[in-house]
DSSP file (Angstrom, degrees, kcal/mol; ACC not computed):
  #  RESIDUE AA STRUCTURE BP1 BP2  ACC     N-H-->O    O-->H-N    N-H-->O    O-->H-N    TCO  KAPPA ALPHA  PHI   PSI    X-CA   Y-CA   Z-CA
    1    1 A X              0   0    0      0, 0.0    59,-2.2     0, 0.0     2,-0.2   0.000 360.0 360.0 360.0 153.9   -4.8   22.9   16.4
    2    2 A X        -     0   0    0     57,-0.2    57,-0.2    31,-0.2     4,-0.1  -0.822 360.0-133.8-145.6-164.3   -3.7   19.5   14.9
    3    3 A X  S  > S+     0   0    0     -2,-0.2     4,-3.2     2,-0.1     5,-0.4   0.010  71.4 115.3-130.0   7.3   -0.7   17.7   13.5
    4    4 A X  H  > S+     0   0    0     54,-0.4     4,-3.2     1,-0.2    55,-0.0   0.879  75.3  53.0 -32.4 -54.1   -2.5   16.4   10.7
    5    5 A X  H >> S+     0   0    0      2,-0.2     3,-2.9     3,-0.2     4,-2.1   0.989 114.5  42.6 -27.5 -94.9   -0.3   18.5    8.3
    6    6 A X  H 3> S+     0   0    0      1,-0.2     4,-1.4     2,-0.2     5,-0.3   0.860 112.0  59.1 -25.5 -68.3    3.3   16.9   10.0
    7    7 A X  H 3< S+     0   0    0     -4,-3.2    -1,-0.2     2,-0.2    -2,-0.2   0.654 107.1  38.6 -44.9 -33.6    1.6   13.6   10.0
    8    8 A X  H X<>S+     0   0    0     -4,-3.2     3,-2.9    -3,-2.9     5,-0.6   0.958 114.8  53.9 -80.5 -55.3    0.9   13.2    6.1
    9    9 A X  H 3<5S+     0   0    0     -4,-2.1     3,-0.3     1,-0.4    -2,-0.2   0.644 114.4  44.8 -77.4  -5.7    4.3   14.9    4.9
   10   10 A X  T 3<5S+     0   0    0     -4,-1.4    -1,-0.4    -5,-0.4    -2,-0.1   0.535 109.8  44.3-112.7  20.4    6.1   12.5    6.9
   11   11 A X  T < 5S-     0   0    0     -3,-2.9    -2,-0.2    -5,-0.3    -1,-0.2   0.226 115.0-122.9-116.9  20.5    4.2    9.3    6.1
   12   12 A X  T   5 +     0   0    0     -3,-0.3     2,-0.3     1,-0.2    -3,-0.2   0.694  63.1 149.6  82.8  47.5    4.9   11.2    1.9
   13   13 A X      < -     0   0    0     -5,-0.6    -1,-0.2     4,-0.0     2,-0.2  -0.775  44.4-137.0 -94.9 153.7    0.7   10.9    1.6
   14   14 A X    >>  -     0   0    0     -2,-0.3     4,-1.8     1,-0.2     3,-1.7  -0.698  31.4 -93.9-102.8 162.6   -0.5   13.7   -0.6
   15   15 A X  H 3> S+     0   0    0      1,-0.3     4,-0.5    -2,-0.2     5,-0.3   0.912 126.0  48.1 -57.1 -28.6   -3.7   15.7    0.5
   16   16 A X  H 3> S+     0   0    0      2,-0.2     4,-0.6     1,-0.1    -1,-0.3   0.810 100.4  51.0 -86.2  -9.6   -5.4   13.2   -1.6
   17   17 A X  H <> S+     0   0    0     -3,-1.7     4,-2.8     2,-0.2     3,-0.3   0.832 110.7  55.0 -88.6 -54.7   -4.3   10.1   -1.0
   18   18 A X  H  < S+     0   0    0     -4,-1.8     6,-0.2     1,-0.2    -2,-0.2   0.329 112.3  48.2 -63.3   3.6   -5.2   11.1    3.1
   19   19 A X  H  X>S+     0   0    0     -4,-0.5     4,-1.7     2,-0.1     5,-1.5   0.640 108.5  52.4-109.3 -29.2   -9.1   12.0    1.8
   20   20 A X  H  <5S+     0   0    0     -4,-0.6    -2,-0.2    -3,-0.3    -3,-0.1   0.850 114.7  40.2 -33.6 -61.2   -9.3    8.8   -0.1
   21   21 A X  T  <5S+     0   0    0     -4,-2.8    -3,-0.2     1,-0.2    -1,-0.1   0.979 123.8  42.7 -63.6 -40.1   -8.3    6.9    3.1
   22   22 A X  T  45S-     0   0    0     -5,-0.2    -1,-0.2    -4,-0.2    -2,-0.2   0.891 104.7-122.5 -54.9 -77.9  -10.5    9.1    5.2
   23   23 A X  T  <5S+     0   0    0     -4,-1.7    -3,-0.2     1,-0.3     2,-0.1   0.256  72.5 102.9  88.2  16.6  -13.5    9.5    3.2
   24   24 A X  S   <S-     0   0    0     -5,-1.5    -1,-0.3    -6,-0.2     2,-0.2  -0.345  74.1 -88.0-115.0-163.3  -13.7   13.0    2.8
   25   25 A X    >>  -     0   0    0     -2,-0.1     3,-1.1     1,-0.1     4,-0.9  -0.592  37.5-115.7 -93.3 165.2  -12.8   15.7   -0.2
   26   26 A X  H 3> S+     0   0    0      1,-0.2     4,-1.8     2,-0.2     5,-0.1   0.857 122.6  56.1 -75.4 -19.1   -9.3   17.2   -0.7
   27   27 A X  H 34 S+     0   0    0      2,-0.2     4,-0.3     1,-0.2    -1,-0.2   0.268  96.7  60.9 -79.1  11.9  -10.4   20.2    0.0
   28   28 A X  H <> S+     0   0    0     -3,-1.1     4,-1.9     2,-0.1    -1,-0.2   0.886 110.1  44.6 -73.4 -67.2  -11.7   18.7    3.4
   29   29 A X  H  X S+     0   0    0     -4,-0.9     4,-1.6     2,-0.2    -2,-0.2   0.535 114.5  53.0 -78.6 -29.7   -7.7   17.8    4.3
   30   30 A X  H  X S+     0   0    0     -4,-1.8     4,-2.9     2,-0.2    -1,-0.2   0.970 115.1  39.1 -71.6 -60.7   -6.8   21.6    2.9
   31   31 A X  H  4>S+     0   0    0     -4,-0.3     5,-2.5     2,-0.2     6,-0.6   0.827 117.5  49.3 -48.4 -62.2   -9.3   23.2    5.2
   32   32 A X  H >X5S+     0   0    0     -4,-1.9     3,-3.2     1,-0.2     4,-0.5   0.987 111.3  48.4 -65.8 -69.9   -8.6   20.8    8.3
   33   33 A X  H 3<5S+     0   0    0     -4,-1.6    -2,-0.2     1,-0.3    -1,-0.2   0.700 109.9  53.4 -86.5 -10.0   -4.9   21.3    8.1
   34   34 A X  T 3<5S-     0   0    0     -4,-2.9    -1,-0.3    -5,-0.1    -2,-0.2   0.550 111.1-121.1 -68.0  -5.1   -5.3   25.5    7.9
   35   35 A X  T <45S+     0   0    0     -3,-3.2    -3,-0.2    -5,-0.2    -2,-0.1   0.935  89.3 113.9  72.3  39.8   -7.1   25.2   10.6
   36   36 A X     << +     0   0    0     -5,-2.5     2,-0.3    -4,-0.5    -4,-0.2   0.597  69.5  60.1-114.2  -9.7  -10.1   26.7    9.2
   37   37 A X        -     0   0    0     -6,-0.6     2,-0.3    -5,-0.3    -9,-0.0  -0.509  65.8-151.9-108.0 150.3  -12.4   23.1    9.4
   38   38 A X        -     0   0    0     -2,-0.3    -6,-0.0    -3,-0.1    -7,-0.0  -0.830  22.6-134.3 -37.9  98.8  -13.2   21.3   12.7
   39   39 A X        -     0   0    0     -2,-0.3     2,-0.2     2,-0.0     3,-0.1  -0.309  17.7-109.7 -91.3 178.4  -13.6   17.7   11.9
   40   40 A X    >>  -     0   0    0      1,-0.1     3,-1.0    -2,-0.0     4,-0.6  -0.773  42.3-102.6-108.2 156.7  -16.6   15.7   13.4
   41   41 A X  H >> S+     0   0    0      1,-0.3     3,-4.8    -2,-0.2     4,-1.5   0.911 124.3  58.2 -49.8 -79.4  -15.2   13.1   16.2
   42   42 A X  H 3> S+     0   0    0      1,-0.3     4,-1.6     2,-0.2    -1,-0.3   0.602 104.1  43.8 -30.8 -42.7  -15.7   10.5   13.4
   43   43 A X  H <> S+     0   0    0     -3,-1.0     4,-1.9     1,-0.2    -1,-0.3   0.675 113.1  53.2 -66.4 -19.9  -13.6   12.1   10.9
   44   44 A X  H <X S+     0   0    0     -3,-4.8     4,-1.9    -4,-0.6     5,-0.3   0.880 108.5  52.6-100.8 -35.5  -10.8   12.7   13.6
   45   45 A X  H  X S+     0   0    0     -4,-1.5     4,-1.6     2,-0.2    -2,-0.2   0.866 107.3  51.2 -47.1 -44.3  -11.0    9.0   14.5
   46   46 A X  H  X S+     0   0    0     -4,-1.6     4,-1.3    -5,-0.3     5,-0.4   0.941 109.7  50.2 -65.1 -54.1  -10.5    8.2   11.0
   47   47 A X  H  X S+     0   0    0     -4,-1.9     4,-0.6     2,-0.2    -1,-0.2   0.785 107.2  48.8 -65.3 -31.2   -7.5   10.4   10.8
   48   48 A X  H ><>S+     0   0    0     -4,-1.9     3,-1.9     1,-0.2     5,-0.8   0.903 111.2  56.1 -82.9 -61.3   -5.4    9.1   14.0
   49   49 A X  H ><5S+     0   0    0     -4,-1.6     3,-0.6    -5,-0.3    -2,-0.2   0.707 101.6  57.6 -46.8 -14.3   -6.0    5.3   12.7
   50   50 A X  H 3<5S+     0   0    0     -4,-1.3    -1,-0.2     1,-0.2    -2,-0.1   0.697 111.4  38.6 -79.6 -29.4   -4.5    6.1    9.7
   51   51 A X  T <<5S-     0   0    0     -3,-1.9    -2,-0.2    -4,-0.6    -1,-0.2   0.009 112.9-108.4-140.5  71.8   -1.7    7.0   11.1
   52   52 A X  T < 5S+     0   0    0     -3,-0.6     2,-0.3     1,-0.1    -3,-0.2   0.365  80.8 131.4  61.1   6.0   -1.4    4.4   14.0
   53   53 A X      < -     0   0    0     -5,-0.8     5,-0.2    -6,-0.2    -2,-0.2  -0.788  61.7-125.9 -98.9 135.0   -2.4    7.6   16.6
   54   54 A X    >>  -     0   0    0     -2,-0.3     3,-2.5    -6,-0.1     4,-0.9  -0.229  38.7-107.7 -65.0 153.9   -4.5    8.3   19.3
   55   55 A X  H 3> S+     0   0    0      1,-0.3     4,-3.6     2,-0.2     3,-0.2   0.923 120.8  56.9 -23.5 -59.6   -6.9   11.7   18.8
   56   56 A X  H 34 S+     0   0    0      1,-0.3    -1,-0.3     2,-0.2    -2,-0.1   0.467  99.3  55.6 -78.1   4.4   -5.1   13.4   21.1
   57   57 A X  H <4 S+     0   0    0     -3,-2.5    -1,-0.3    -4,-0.1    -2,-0.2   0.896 115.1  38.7 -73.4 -59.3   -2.0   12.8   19.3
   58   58 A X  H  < S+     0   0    0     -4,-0.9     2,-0.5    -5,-0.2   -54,-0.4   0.755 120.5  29.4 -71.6 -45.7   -3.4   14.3   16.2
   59   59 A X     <  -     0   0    0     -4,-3.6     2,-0.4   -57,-0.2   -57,-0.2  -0.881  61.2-154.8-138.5 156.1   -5.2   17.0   17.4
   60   60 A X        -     0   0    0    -59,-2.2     2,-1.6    -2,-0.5    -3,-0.0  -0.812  20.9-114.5-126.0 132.3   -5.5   19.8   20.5
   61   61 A X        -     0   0    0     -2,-0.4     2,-0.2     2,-0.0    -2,-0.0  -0.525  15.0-153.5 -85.8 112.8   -7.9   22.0   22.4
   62   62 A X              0   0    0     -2,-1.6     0, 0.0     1,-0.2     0, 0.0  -0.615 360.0 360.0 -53.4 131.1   -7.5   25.3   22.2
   63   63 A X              0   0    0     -2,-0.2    -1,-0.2     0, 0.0    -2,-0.0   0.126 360.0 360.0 -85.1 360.0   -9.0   26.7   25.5
């Protein structure tokens, strides 16, 4: 589970502007926020520093 979603619509980045900054495709940022995608620790690094958050801000373990 993440917040990835929540996090771009309220900082008004489009799924494309957040895979530009990233370094992935938009259809990376589609994938990750349906929760069908996993991201690799890098990519999830990349995503809380874009928006000022720790990992564990952005994203959760299911157990």
């Amino acid at each position: 589970m993440n917040s990835v979603r929540e996090l771009r619509t309220e900082s008004t980045m489009t799924q494309q502007d957040l895979a530009d900054c990233v370094g992935v495709t938009r259809q990376t940022i589609i994938a990750l926020e349906g929760g069908a995608y996993t991201p690799s620790l890098t990519l999830a690094l990349r995503i809380a520093r874009t928006f000022g958050k720790s990992v564990e801000q952005v994203f959760t373990l299911n157990e």
